[in-house]
Structure formats: structure tokens, C-alpha cells
C-alpha positions in Angstrom: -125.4 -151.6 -100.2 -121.7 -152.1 -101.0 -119.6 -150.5 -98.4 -116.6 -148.0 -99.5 -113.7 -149.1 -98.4 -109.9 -147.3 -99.0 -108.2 -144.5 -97.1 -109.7 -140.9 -95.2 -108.7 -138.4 -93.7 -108.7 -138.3 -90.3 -107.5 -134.5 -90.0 -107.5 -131.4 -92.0 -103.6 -131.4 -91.6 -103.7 -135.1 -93.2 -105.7 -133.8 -96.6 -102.8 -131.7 -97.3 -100.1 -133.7 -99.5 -98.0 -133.2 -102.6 -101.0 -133.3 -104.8 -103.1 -130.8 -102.9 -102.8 -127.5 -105.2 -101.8 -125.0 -102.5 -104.7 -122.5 -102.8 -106.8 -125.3 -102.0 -104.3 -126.6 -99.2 -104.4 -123.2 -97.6 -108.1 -123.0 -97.4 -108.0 -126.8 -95.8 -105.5 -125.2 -92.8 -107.1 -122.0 -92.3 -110.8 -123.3 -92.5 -111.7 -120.9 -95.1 -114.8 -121.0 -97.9 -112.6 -119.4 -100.5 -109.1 -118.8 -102.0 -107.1 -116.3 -100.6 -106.2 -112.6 -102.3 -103.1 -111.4 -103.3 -101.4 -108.1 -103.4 -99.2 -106.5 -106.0 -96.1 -107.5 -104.0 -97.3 -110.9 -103.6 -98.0 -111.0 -107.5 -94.5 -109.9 -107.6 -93.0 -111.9 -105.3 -94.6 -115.2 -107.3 -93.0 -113.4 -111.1 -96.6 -112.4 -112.1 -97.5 -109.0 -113.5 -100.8 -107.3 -114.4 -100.2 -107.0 -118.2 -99.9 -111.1 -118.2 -103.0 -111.5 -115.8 -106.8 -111.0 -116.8 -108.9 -107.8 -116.1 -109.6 -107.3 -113.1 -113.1 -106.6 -113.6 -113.6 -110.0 -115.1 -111.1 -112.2 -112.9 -113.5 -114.5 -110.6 -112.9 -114.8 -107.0 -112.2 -118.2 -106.1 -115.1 -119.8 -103.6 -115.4 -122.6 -102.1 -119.0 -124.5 -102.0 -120.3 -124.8 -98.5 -123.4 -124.7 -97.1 -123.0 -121.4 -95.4 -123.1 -119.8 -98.8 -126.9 -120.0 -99.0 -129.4 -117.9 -97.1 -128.8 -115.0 -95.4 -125.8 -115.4 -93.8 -124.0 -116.5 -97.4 -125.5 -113.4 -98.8 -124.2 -110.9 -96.2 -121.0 -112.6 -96.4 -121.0 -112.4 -100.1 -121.6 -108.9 -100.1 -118.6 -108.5 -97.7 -116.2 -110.0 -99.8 -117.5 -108.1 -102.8 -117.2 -105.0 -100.9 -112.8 -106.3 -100.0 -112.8 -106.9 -103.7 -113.5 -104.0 -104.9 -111.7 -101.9 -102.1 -108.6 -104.6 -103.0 -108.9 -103.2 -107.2 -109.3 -99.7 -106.3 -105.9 -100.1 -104.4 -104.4 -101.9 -107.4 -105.4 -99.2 -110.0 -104.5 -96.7 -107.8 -100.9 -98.3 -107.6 -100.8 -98.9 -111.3 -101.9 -95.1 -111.7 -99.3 -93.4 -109.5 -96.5 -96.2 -111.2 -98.1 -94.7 -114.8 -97.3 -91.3 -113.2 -93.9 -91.9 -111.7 -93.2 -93.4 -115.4 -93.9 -90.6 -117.1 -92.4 -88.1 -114.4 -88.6 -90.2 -115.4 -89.4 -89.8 -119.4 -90.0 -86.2 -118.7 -87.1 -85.2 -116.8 -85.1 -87.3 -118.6 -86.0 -85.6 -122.1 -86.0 -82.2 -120.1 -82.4 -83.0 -119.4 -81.7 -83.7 -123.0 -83.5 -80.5 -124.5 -81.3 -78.7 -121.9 -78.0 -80.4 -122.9 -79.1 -79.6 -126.6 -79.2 -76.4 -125.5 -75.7 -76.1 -123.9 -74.0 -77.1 -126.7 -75.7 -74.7 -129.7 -74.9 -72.3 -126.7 -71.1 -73.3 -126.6 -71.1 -73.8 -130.7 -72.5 -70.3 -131.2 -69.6 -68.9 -128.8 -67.1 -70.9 -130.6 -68.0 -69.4 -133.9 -68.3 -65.8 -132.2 -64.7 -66.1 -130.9 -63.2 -67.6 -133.8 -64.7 -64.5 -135.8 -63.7 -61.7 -133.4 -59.7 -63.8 -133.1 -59.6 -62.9 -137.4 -60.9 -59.6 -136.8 -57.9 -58.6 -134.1 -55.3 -61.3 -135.6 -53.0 -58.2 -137.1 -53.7 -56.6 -133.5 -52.2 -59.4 -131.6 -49.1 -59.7 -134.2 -48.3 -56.5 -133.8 -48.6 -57.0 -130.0 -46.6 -60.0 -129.9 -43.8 -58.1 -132.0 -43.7 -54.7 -129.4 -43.5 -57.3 -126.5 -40.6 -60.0 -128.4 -38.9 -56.7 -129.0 -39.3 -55.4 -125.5 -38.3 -58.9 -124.1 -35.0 -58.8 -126.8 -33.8 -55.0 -125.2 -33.8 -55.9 -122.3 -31.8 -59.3 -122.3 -29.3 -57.1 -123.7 -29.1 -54.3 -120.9 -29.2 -57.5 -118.7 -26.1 -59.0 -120.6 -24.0 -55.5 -120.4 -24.5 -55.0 -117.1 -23.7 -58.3 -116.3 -20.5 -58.5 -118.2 -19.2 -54.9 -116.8 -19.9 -56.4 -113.4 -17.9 -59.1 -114.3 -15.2 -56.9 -115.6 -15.1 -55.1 -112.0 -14.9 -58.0 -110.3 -12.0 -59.3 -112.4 -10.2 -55.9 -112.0 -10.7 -55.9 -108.8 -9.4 -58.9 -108.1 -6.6 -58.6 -109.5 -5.5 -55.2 -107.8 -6.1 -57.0 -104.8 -4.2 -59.7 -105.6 -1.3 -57.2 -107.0 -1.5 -55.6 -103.7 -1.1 -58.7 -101.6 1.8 -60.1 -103.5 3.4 -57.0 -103.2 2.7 -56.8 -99.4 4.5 -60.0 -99.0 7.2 -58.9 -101.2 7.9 -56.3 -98.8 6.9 -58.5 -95.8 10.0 -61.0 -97.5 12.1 -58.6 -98.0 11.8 -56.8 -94.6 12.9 -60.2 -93.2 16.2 -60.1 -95.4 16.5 -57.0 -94.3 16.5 -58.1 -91.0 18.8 -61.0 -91.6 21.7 -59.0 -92.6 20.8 -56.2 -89.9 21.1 -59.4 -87.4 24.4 -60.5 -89.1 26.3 -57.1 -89.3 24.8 -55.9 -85.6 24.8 -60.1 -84.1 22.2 -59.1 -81.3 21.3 -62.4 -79.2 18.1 -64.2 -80.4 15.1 -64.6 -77.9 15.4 -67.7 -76.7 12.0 -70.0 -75.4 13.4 -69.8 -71.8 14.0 -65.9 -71.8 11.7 -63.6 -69.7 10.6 -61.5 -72.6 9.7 -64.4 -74.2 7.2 -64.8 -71.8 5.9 -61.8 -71.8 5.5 -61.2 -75.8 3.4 -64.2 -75.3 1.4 -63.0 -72.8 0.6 -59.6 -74.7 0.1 -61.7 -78.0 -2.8 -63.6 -75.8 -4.5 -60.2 -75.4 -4.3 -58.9 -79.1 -6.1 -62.3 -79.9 -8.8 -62.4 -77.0 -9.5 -58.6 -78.0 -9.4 -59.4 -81.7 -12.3 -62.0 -81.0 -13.6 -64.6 -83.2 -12.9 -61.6 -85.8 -9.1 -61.9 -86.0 -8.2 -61.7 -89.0 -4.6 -63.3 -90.3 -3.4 -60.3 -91.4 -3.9 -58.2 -88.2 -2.2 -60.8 -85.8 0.6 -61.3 -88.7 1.1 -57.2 -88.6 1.7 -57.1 -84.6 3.7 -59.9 -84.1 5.8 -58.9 -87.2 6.4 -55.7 -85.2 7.8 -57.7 -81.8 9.8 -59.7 -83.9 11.3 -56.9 -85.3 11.9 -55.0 -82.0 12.7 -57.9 -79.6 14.4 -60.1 -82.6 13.6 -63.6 -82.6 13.6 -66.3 -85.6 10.3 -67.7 -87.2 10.6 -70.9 -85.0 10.3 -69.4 -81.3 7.5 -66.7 -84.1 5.3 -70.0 -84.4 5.3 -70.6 -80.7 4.5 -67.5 -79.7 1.6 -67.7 -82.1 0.6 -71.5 -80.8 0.8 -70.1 -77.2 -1.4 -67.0 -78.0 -4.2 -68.7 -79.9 -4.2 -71.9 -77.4 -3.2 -70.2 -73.8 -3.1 -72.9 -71.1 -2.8 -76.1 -72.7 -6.4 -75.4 -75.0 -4.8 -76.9 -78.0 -7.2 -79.3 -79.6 -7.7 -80.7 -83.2 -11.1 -79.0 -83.2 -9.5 -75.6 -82.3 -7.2 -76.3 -85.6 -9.9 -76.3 -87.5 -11.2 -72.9 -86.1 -8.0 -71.2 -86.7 -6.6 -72.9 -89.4 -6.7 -69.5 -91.7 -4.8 -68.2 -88.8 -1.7 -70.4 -88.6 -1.9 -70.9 -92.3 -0.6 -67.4 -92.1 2.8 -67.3 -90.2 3.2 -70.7 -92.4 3.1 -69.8 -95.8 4.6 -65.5 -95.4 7.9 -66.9 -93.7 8.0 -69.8 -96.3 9.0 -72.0 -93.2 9.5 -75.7 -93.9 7.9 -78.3 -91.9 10.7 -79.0 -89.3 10.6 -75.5 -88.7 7.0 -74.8 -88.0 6.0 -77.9 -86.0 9.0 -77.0 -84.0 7.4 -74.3 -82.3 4.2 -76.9 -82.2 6.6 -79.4 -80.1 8.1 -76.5 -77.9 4.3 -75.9 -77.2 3.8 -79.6 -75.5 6.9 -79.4 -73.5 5.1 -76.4 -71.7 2.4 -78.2 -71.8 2.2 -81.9 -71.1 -1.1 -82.9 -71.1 -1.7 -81.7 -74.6 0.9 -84.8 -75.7 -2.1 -87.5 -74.9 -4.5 -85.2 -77.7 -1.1 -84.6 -80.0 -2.0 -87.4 -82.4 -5.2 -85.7 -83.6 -4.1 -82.2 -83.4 -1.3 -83.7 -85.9 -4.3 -85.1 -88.2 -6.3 -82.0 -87.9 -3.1 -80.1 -89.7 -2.7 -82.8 -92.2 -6.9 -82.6 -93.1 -6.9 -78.8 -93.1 -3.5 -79.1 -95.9 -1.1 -77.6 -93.5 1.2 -80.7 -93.2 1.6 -83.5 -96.0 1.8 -86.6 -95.5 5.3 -87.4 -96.6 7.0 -84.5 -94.5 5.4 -86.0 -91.4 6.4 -89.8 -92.0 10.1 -88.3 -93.0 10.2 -86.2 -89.8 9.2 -88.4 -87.4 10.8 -91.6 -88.5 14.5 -90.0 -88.5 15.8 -88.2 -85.5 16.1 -84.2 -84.7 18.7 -82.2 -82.6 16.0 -80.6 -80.4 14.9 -81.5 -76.6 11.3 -81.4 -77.7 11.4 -83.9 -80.3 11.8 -87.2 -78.7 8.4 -86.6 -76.6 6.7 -85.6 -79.8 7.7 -88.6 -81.7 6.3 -90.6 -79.1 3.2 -89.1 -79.2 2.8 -88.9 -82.7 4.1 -92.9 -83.0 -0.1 -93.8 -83.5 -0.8 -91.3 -86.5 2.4 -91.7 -88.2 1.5 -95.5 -88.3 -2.1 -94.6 -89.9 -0.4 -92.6 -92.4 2.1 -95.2 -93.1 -0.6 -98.0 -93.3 -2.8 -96.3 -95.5 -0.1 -95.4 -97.8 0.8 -99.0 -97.9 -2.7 -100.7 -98.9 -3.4 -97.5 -101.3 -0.1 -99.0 -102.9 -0.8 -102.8 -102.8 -4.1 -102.0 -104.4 -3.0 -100.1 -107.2 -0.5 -102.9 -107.5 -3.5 -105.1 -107.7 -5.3 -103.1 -110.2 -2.4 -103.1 -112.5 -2.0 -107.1 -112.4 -5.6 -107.2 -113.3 -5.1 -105.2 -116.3 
């Protein structure tokens, strides 16, 4: 007898190579007699599907020969994999079944939805044609409509453009009564001050002078028209009362402007800001006396020899007056560059030395750039 000779196995685990299918590998490591089942998620897991496989009525399990098949024991154990098989199928047609079901459930819904959006739009058509039949029928309705309302709307644009332009014409009128009745209040206001003048001249009673005792007191009684008059003094008011002192304690419109500065700024309270708040104020005893600007900012300068400590602020109480279009520019450069026969002036200039410089400076590069400006062109 001629011995075999070449490789075995030694181990079920050393069967198993590359060229072992692996149905048959896995029945070599589990020890089983046949090849294992699969699932519909395993056949989908492995790209397989039922309509590319056999029946399943005619798909043979896979077995293994051994001897255990045979007698008894391979008969009972034949009858219980018969019995998984046909438990495994009626799970797989039951699957396929409710998957038939689910299918058709979509398609119906899906043409349901369809039929209903069919629906929806003869619904929507049929309205559109219903609408555009009943707008011919109540077309000449609607014109005649429109018309009454374009006719409406036209009437009464017009009563809105009379009444608007007799308003205007009130206003107008108005104004200029009012402004006939001021000019002719200053007229007289002028006049009574020539009046004055020659009264002065043919009577010569002594001026008030700053250092006089009723000075003083006119001041003082000024300070309590204004703190009763309020923040609703109006220029016209305090113009009316001090025009009366002046007119019975006779004084000229310089020691006037004092008084005035003194009243609206008692103990030293002249500020730029308070300028500002009362610029309508001295505006007033400015313009009606037709004072120049020595004459005015005289009774400004008596002010800081009374009151020293206003002469540190006096450079931006100088600017306020110059923003709010009281003093110009040139006046104030001319005035306090030359010299003026008054005690109060010299402090005054030296004070006003920084603003004066501003002014001039400015002036000086507003020139050299329009001198600039002029070469480039």
C-alpha cells in the first residue's frame, strides 16, 4: 500500500485559507452540518434582492454530509431545520407583504394629493372666470365710482388751497402791521431821545455819573424789575422801564448799558454762557439807541472795574458777543489795538489782549489762504 504523503490539517482554524469559500469556512469554525441562513438585511447588506434570487419554495438549504444525518437523530434534526425554514419564509413573505403594502399606501397618497391639487386649481380657475364676469358686469359701476370719488378728491384740494392761501395772506398782513407798529415805536422811541437832547441842552441838568448815589440805586431797582420779570423778560419790557429812569434821572446811553449789564449780571455773575441766555436782551438797548461799539462795551468795561474778578472770564464773554453778532470782528481789533480816554479801558485791553490775538490770527491765515488759492488758479 503506497502511503499518502503531502500537507493536513492539524486544526479546524488551519482548513480555513483564501481558497476556503466562506459558507464553508464558517461551518469549519462553528462546527456546523450545514450553511448558515440569512435575513433580508443580511441579503441587503451583501447587494442581493429577492426578485434576483430563486423561489423560495425551491431554493435548497445547504447541508453538510455527516454521519449524524442518518437515523433518528438526523431525522429529528432534519425536521427541525425544516420547521426554522419555513418559520424563516413565513417572516420573509410577511416582510415582502407589508413592503407591497407600504408601496402601495405611497402611490395612493401620492395620487390622492394630486387628484386634490387637480382639484384646487379647477376650483381657483372656476373663480377666476366668475370674477372676471361679475368685474364686466359692474365695470360702468366702478367708473362712475371712481369719477364721484376723483371729483370729491379734486373739491377738496381746492378748499385746502383757499384756505391755505387766506391763511397766508393773514399772516403776511399781520406781519407787516406788526412790523409797521414796531418801526414806528422806535421812531418815537428815537425821537423821544432827540427830544431829550435838546431838553438837556436848553435846561443843561448834570448827567448821572457811575460814581453817583442814584446811580447806585437805579441799578439796584433795575435788578428787581429783572429778577421779577424772570426767565420771561422780555426786551421790550426792560427797554420801557429803564427808558423811563433815564428820562427822569437823565443819564446818557453809556452809564444806560451799565445799568443794564449790572441788572442782568448783579455781583460779578457775568459769564459768556449768561451772554448767550440774554443775548435778545442786550441786543435791545444796542440796536434802539443806535450806539456804536465804543459806546456800548463802555458800559461793559465800567462793569469789570466794579467787578474785578470778571476780568480773568472777559476774553470769552468778549467771544460770546462776537458769536451771538453783537460785536464784529473789525470793531473789536480797531478798539482795542488803539488807545481810549476812559479809566476802564486800559484793564480791559489787557484782558481782552488773548481774544484780540485769535481774531487777528484767524484773519491772517483766512487771508494767506485765499492768497494761496488765488496763486493756484
Amino acid at each position: 500500500m503506497v502511503e499518502e504523503r503531502g500537507w493536513k490539517a492539524r486544526s479546524v482554524e488551519e482548513s480555513v485559507d483564501a481558497g476556503v469559500h466562506p459558507a464553508v469556512a464558517q461551518m469549519r469554525l462553528m462546527g456546523a452540518d450545514r450553511a448558515p441562513g440569512h435575513s433580508l438585511s443580511d441579503l441587503d447588506r451583501l447587494g442581493l434582492t429577492l426578485a434576483g434570487l430563486a423561489p423560495i419554495g425551491k431554493r435548497p438549504a445547504i447541508r453538510s454530509p455527516t454521519p449524524e444525518m442518518g437515523g433518528k437523530k438526523g431525522k429529528k434534526a432534519r425536521k427541525k431545520a425544516e420547521k426554522e425554514r419555513l418559520k424563516r419564509e413565513k417572516k420573509e413573505r410577511k416582510e415582502l407583504k407589508k413592503a407591497k403594502k407600504e408601496k402601495k399606501a405611497k402611490e395612493e397618497k401620492r395620487a390622492k394629493k394630486a387628484d386634490k391639487k387637480k382639484e384646487k386649481k379647477e376650483k381657483k380657475s372656476k373663480k377666476e372666470k366668475k370674477e372676471a364676469v361679475s368685474d364686466d358686469d359692474d365695470e360702468d359701476g366702478t367708473k362712475e365710482k371712481k369719477s364721484k370719488k376723483e371729483k370729491k378728491d379734486k373739491k377738496d384740494k381746492k378748499d385746502k388751497k383757499e384756505k391755505k392761501d387766506k391763511k397766508e395772506k393773514k399772516d403776511k398782513k399781520d406781519k407787516k402791521e406788526k412790523k409797521e407798529k414796531t418801526e414806528k415805536k422806535e421812531k418815537d422811541s428815537d425821537s423821544d431821545d432827540d427830544d431829550d437832547k435838546e431838553s438837556a441842552s436848553d435846561n443843561e441838568p448834570a448827567e448821572l455819573t457811575i460814581d453817583d448815589e442814584d446811580t447806585e440805586a437805579i441799578a439796584k431797582d433795575l435788578q428787581g424789575f429783572v429778577e421779577r420779570g424772570g426767565k420771561g423778560l422780555k426786551a421790550n419790557a426792560l427797554f420801557e422801564e429803564v427808558r423811563a429812569l433815564q428820562v427822569t434821572k437823565i443819564f446818557n446811553n453809556k452809564l444806560r448799558m451799565y445799568l443794564v449789564v449790572t441788572a442782568l449780571f448783579p455781583d460779578g455773575s457775568l459769564s459768556a454762557k449768561g451772554v448767550e441766555a440774554k443775548q435778545a436782551l442786550i441786543e435791545k438797548f444796542i440796536t434802539n439807541g443806535k450806539l456804536s461799539f465804543p459806546d456800548w462795551i463802555w458800559g461793559f468795561e465800567a462793569y469789570l472795574s466794579k467787578n474785578k474778578e470778571v476780568l480773568k472770564t472777559y476774553p470769552m464773554v468778549l467771544k460770546a458777543l462776537y458769536d451771538a453778532d453783537l460785536a464784529e470782528e473789525a470793531d473789536i481789533i480797531k478798539y482795542y489795538n488803539g488807545n481810549q480816554d476812559s479809566e476802564y479801558f486800559p484793564p480791559a485791553k489787557k484782558a481782552a489782549a488773548p481774544f484780540v490775538k485769535f481774531l487777528e490770527t484767524a484773519d491772517s491765515e483766512s487771508e494767506s489762504g485765499s492768497g494761496s488759492d488765488s496763486d493756484d488758479s
